[in-house]
N, C-alpha and C positions, 0 to 999 in steps of 0.2 A: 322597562324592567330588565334585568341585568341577571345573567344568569352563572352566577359565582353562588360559590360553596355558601350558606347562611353561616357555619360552622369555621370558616377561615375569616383571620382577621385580617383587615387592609394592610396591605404594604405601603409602606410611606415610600419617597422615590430614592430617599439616600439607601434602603436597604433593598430596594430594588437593582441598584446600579452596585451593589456587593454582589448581589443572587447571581446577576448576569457574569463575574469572570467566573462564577464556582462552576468547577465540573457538574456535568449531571451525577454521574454515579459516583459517589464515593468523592475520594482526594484527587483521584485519575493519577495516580502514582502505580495503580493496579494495573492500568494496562500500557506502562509504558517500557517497561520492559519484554513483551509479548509485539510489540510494534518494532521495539529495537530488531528481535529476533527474527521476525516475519521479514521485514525488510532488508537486514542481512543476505538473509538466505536468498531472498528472491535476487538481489543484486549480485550475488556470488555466481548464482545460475546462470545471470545474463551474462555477467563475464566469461563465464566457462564456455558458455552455448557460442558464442561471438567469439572465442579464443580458437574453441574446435572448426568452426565454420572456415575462419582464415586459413588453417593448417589444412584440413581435408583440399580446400580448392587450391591453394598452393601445392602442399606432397601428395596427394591423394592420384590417384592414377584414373583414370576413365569410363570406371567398369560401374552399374548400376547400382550397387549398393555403395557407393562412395559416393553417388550423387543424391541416393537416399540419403544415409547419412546427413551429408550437406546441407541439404534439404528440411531435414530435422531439428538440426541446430539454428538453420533459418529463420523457421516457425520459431522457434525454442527463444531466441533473443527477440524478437519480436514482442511478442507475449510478455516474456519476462519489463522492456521498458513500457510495454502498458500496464503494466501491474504495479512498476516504477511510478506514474504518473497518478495511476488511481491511489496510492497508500498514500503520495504526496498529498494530493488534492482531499484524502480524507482526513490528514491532519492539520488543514489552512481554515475546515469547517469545525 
């Protein structure tokens, strides 16, 4: 016994193998620009976070909030190419 809808009729497999490129929601034209701007931003950040980081350890002088700082931006690029990697990987699925 098979436990499918009574109420839905069989898909053949030519319209099976349509269903599978369709997006789930919609066109998916909806969230592609919401993914443009997410990843933007996030990649802006990591460049900035890795741009301040070279500069503080270069001109930066020795004193503990410079190493905060540093430190900061550290974490800060870090994060940022993980976040690179997971928005990657969520649009290869």
């Amino acid at each position: 016994m098979t436990n499918q809808d009574p109420r839905r009729e069989p898909v053949s497999p030519p319209e099976l193998e349509q269903q599978k490129d369709r997006p789930v929601s919609g066109d998916g034209a909806d969230r592609m620009p919401h993914f443009k701007l997410i990843f933007s931003t996030v990649a802006a950040l990591t460049v900035l976070a890795m741009i301040l980081n070279v500069l503080l350890a270069a001109l930066g002088s020795e004193s503990e909030q410079v190493r905060a700082a540093a430190e900061a931006c550290s974490t800060t690029y870090k994060m940022g190419f993980g976040a690179i990697v997971g928005l990657i990987g969520s649009r290869v699925t």
